[in-house]
Structures are given as C-alpha cells and as structure tokens.
C-alpha positions as CSV (number, residue, x, y, z in Angstrom):
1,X,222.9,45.4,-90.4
2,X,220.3,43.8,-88.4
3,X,219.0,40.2,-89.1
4,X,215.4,39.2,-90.1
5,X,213.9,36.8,-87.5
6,X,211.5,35.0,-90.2
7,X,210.2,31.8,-89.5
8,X,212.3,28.6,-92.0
9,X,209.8,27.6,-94.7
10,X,211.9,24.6,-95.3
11,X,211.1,23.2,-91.7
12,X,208.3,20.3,-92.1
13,X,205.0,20.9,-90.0
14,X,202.1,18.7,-88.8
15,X,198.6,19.9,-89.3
16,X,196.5,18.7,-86.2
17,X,194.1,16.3,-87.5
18,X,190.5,17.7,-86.7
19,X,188.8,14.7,-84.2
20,X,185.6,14.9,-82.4
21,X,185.8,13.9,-78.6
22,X,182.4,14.8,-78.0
23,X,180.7,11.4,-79.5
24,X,177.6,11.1,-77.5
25,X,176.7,7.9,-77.4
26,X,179.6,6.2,-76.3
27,X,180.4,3.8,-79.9
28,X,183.2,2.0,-78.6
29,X,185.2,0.8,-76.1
30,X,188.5,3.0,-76.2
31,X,190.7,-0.1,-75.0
32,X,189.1,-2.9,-77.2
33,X,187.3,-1.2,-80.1
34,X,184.6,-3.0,-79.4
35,X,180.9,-1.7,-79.4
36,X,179.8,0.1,-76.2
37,X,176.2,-0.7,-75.2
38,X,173.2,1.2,-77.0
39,X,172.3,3.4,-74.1
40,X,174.7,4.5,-71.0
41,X,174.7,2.3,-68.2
42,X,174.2,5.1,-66.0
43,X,174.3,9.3,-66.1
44,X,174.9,11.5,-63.1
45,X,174.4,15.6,-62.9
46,X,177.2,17.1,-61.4
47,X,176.2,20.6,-61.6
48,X,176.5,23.7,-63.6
49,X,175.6,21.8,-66.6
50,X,177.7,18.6,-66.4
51,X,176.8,15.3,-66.9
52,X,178.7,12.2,-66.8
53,X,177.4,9.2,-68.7
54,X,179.1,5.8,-67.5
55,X,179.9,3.3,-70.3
56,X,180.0,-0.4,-70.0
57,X,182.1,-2.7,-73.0
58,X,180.4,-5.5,-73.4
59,X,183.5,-7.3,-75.0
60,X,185.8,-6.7,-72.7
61,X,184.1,-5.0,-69.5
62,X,185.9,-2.0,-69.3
63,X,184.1,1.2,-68.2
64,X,184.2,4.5,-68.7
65,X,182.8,7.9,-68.6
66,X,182.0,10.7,-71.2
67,X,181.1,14.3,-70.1
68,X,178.6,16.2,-71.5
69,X,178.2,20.1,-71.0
70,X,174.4,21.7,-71.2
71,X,173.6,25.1,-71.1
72,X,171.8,26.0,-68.0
C-alpha cells in the first residue's frame, strides 16, 4: 500500500515578518541607528530608471546608498 507524502503539521514554521526596504528618505544610519541627514547628500541616474541616493550619518559618518526604481 503506497504511503501519503503529506507535509508534518506538527513541524513549527516562521512566518517572514513583512519589512519595507524601500524607505525613501534614508531615516537612519543602518550601523548606528542614528538619524540620517534630512535630504540625500547626493543622487546619481544610472539608467533605465535607477537612481542611487548617497547617505551620510551624521553620528557616526558612515555612508551609504539606497536605490530607487522609476518608471521610464
């Protein structure tokens, strides 16, 4: 008699937690929490509806970029 192949019920499983990456607007620093400056310290078009913003922490100095996607 052939087996079933049903998935265990009894194993526990982890519902991804919804998060937004797309925060425009920089709001922190990812390495210091700290708050990122108001406006980007500078934004480059990289084609086909890309832009990068570049961040600056004023806390701690660390930089970094977010990426935004436009229709074109």
């Amino acid at each position: 008699m052939p087996q079933s192949q049903a998935y265990p019920f009894d194993i526990p499983r982890k519902t991804p937690v919804p998060m937004n990456d797309n925060n425009i607007g920089g709001g922190r620093c990812p390495v210091c929490n700290g708050p990122a400056s108001i406006a980007a310290s500078g934004s480059k078009y990289r084609g086909k509806g890309v832009v990068h913003h570049h961040w600056l922490c004023r806390t701690c100095g660390h930089e970094w970029i977010t990426v935004l996607h436009v229709l074109v």
